[in-house]
C-alpha positions as CSV (number, residue, x, y, z in Angstrom):
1,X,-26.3,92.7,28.1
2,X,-26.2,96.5,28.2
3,X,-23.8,97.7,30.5
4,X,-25.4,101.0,31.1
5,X,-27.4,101.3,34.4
6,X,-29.9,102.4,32.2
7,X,-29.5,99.3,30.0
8,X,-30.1,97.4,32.7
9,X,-32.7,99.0,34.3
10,X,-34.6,98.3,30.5
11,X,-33.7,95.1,30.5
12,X,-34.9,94.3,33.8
13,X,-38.1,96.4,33.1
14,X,-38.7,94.3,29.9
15,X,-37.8,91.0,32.1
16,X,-40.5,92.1,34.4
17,X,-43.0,93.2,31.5
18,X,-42.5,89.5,29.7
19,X,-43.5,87.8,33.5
20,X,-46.6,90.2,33.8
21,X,-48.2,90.1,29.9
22,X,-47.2,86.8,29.2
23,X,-50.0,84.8,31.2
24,X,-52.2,87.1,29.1
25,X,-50.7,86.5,26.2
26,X,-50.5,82.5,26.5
27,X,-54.3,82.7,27.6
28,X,-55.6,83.8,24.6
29,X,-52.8,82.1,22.1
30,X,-54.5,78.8,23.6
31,X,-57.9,80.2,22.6
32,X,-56.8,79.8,19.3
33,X,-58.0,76.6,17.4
34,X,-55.6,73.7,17.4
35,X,-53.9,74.0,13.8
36,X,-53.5,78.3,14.3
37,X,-52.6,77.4,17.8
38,X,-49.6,75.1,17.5
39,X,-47.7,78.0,14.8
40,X,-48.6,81.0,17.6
41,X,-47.0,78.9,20.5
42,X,-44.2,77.8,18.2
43,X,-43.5,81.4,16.8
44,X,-43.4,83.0,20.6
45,X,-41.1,80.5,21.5
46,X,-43.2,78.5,23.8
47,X,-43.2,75.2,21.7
48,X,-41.1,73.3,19.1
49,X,-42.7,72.3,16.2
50,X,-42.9,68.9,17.2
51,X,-45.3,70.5,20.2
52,X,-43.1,69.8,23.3
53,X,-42.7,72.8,25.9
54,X,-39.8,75.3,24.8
55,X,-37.8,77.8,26.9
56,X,-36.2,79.8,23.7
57,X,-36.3,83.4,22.8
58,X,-39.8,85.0,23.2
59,X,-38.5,88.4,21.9
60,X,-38.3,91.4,23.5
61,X,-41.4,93.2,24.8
62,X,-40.3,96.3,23.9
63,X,-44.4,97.3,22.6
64,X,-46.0,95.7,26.2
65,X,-43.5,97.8,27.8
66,X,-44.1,101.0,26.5
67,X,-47.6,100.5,27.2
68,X,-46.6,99.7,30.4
69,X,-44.3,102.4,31.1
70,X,-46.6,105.3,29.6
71,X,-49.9,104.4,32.0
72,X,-46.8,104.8,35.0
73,X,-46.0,108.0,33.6
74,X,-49.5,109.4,33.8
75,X,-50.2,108.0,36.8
76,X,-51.9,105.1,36.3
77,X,-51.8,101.5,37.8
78,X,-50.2,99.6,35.0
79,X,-51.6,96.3,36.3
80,X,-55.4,97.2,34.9
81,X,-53.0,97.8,31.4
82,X,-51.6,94.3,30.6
83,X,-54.4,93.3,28.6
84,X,-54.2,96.6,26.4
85,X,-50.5,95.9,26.6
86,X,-50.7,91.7,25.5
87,X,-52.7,92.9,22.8
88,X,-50.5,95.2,21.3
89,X,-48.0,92.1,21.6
90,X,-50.2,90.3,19.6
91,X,-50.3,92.7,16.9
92,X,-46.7,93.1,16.6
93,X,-46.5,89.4,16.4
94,X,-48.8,89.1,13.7
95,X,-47.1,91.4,11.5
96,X,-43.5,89.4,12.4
97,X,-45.2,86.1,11.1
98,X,-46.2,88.2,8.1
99,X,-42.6,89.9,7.4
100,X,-41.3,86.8,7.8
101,X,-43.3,85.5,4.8
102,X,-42.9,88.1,2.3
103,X,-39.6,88.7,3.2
104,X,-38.9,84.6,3.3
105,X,-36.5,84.9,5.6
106,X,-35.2,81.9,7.3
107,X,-34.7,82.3,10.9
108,X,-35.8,84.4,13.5
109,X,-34.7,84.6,17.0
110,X,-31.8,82.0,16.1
111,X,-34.8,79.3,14.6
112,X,-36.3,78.7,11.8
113,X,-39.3,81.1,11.0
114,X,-42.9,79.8,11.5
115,X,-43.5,79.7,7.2
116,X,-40.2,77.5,7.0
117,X,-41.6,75.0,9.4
118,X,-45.4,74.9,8.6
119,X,-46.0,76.4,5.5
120,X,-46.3,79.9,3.9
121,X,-50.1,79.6,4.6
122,X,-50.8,78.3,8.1
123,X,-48.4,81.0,9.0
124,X,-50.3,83.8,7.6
125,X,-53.2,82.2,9.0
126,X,-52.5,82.2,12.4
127,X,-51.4,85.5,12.2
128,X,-54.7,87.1,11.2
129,X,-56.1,85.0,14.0
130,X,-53.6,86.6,16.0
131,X,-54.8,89.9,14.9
132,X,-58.1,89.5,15.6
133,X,-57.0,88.4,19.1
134,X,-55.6,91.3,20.3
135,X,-58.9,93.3,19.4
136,X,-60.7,90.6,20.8
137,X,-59.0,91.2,24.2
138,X,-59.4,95.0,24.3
139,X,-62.9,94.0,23.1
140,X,-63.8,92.0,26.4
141,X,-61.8,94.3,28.4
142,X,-64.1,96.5,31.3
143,X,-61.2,99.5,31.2
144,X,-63.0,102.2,30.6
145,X,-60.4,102.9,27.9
146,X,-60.4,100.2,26.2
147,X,-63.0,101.0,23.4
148,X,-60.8,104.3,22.7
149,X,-57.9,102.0,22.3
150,X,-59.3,99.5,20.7
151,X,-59.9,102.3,17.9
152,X,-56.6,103.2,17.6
153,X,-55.1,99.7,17.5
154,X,-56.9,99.0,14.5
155,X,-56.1,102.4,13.0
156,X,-52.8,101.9,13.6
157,X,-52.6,98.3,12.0
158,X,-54.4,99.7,8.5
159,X,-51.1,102.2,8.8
160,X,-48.8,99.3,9.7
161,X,-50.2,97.2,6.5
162,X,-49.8,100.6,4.3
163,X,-46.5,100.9,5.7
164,X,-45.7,96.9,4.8
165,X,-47.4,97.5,1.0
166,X,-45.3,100.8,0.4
167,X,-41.7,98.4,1.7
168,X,-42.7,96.1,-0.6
169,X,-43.5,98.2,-3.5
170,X,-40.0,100.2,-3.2
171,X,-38.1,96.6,-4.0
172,X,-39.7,97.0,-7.3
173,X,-38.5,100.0,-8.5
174,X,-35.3,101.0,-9.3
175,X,-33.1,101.9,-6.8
176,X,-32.9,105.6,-7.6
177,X,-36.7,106.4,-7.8
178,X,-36.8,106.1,-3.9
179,X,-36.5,108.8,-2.5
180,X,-35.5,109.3,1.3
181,X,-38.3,111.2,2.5
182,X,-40.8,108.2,1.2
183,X,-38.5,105.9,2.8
184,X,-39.1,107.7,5.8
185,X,-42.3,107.8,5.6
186,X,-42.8,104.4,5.3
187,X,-40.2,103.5,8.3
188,X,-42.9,106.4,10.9
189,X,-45.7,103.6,9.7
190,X,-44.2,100.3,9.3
191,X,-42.5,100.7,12.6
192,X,-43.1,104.4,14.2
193,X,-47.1,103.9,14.3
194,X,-47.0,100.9,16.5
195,X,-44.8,102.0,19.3
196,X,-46.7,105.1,19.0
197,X,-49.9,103.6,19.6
198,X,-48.4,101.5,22.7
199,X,-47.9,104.6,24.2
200,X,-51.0,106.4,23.9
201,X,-53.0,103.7,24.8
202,X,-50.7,103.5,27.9
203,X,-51.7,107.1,28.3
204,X,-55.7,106.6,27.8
205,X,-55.4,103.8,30.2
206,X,-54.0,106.1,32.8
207,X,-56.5,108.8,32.2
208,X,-55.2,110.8,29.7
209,X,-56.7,112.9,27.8
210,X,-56.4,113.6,23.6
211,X,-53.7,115.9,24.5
212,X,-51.6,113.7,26.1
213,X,-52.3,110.0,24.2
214,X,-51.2,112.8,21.0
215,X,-47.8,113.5,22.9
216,X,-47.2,110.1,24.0
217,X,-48.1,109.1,20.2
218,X,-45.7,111.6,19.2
219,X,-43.0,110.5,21.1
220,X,-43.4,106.4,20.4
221,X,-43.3,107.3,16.6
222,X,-40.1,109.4,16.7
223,X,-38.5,107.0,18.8
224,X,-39.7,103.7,16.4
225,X,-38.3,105.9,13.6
226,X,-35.0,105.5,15.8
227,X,-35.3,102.4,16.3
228,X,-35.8,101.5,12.5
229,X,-32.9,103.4,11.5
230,X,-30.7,101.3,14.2
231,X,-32.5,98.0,13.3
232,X,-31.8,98.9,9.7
233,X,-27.9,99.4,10.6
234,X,-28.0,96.0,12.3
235,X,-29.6,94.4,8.9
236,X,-26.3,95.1,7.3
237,X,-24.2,95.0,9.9
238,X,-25.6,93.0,12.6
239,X,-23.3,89.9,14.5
240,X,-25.4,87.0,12.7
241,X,-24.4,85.4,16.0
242,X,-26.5,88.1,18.2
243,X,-29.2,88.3,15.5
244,X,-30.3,85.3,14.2
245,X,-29.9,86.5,10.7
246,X,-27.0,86.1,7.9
247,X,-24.5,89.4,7.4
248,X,-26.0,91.7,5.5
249,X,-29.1,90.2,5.2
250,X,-31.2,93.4,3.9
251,X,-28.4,94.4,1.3
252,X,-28.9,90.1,-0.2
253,X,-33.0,90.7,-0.3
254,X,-32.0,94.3,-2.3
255,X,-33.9,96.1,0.4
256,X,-34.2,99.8,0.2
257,X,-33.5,100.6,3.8
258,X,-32.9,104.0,5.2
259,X,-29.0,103.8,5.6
260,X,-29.2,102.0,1.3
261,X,-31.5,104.9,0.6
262,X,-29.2,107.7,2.2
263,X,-26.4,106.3,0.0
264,X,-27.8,106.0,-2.8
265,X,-29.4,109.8,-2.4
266,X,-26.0,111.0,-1.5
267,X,-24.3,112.1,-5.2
268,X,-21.5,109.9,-4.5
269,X,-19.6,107.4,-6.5
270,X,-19.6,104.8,-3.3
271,X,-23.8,105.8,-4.1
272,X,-23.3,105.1,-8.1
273,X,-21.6,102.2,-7.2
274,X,-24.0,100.7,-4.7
275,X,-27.2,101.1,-7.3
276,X,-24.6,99.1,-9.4
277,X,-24.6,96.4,-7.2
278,X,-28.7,96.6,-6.6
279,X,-29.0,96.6,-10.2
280,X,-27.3,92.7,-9.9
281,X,-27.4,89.1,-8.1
282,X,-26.3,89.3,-4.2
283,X,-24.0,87.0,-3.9
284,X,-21.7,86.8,-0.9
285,X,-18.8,88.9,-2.4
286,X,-21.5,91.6,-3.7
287,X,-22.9,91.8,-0.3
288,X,-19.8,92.6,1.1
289,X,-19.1,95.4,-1.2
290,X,-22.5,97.0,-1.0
291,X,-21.9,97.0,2.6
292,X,-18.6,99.1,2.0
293,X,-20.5,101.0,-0.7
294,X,-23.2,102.3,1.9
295,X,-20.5,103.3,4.7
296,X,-18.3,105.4,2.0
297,X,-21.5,107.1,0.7
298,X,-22.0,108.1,4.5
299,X,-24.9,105.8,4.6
300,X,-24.0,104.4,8.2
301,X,-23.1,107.9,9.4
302,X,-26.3,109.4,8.9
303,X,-28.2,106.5,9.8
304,X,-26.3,106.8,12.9
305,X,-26.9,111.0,13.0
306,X,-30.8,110.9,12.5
307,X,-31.4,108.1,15.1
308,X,-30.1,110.9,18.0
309,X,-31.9,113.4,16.1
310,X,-35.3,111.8,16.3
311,X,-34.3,110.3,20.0
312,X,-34.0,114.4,20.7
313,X,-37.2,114.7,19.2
314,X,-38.7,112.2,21.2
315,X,-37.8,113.2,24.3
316,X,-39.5,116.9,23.2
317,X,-42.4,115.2,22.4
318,X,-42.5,113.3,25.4
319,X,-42.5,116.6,27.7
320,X,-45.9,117.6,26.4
321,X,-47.4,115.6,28.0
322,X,-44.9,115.0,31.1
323,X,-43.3,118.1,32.2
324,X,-41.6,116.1,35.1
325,X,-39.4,113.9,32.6
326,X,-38.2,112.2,35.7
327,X,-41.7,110.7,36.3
328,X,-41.0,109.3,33.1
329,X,-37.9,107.1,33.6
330,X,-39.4,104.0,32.4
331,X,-40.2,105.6,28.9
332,X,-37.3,107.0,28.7
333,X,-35.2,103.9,29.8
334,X,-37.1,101.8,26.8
335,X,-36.2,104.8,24.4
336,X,-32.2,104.9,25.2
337,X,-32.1,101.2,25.1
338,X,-33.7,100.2,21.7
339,X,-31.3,102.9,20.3
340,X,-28.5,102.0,21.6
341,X,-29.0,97.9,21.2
342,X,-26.3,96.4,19.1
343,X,-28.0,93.1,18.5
């Protein structure tokens, strides 16, 4: 738990954003035909696999919250968002079950992943039923925004797909062909297009016009790009205790991650040494010294460095379209605490 106030005013925003999207969200997961349905429940944490009611980790709500918190800042009655808001939820699902495949990771959220219980193919199933859920719900939504932001949603999972496709791509070239500016290029989409587009479909549902769902877009991609550079730190870092997910994790799948990429782009021997390792098996020992390798090639550092940076950038952005930053506390709340997370 964050012991910032402004930790815990996120957490308890999120808290309250899980109690108000969730009915939403279990409404139209049970929508879903029986064989799709039982991986969504599973996967959100609602269900075992064996089908009886679960209480575990349901994830964040980091997205729904920023949709949220953005309609509040402009002004308008987040209640009428929750349905834009579960259906951005849905979408970030959707690409979790996906990552979870082509990555084949194990476990997520301290469980085993949907693929590792039902099978690579019912979970990539349910989530592109899950996909077309979300635009089914801004579909049947009588917002006046909702065709606008049903628009952008799909716009911005084409970019989240190219985003996925250019990740995967990098693992199959060496590890000095990638350069740092692709890499962050691919971290605005992958990760930087989605909390971008929670926020300025927050805006259009509180009015807003192009000007200010463009600032609000703005902002929610600089601060995903901070967030991917700190989630990225926790892949090779992170407490496997906290996470869910073995040490180092990214550096044994030979991910090119923005903290590897920085190292490996930094002239050093603690770089040379690290495209060594890529070059090889990841066994436990290797792991452990690719970790190193990164932090001496002041890998972490500037991880660490362009996360504030683009947190500063944010808040720039963010100012556009809300002069009166104080109006935006929520935003802002979400922003410092996905930065500063340690877990």
């Amino acid at each position: 738990m964050p012991d910032t106030v402004e930790g815990r005013d996120a957490v308890d925003l999120l808290e309250r954003t899980r109690s108000a999207v969730d009915p939403e969200l279990r409404s139209a997961v049970a929508s879903l035909p029986a064989s799709m349905r039982r991986v969504a429940m599973y996967h959100f944490g609602w269900e075992r696999a064996d089908g009886a009611a679960d209480t575990g980790s349901v994830g964040k709500a980091v997205r729904p919250a920023l949709v949220l918190a953005a309609c509040r800042a402009l002004g308008g009655d987040p209640h009428r968002a929750v349905r834009a808001a579960a259906a951005v939820e849905l979408v970030h699902n959707f690409t979790l079950l996906h990552d979870d495949v082509i990555d084949e990771d194990p476990t997520r959220r301290h469980r085993p992943t949907a693929w590792s219980v039902f099978g690579v193919p019912d979970a990539i199933i349910a989530g592109d039923a899950m996909s077309a859920l979300a635009l089914g719900l801004l579909a049947g939504d009588p917002h006046p925004a909702a065709a606008a932001a049903s628009v952008r949603l799909s716009a911005c999972v084409i970019e989240l797909c190219a985003g996925q496709q250019a990740d995967c791509a990098f693992e199959e070239r060496p590890p000095h062909e990638v350069t740092l500016e692709e890499c962050l290029t691919m971290a605005t989409a992958k990760t930087g297009a989605l909390l971008g587009c929670a926020c300025a479909i927050g805006a259009l549902y509180a009015g807003g016009g192009a000007e200010e769902a463009a600032a609000l877009d703005a902002f929610g991609r600089e601060a995903g790009l901070a967030f991917q550079l700190i989630d990225d730190l926790i892949g090779i870092w992170g407490d496997p205790e906290r996470t869910g997910k073995p040490a180092g994790a990214d550096l044994a799948a030979h991910k090119k991650s923005l903290p590897v990429v920085a190292a490996l782009a930094s002239g050093t021997a603690a770089g040379a040494e690290l495209a060594e390792l890529y070059r090889g098996a990841m066994n436990a020992s290797a792991v452990r010294r690719a970790a190193d390798a990164v932090e001496r090639a002041g890998g972490r550092e500037w991880a660490q460095l362009q996360a504030g940076d683009r947190m500063s950038r944010a808040v720039g952005e963010l100012s556009r379209a809300v002069p009166d930053l104080t109006a935006a506390g929520d935003l802002l709340s979400l922003a410092d605490f996905v930065t500063r997370r340690n877990r």
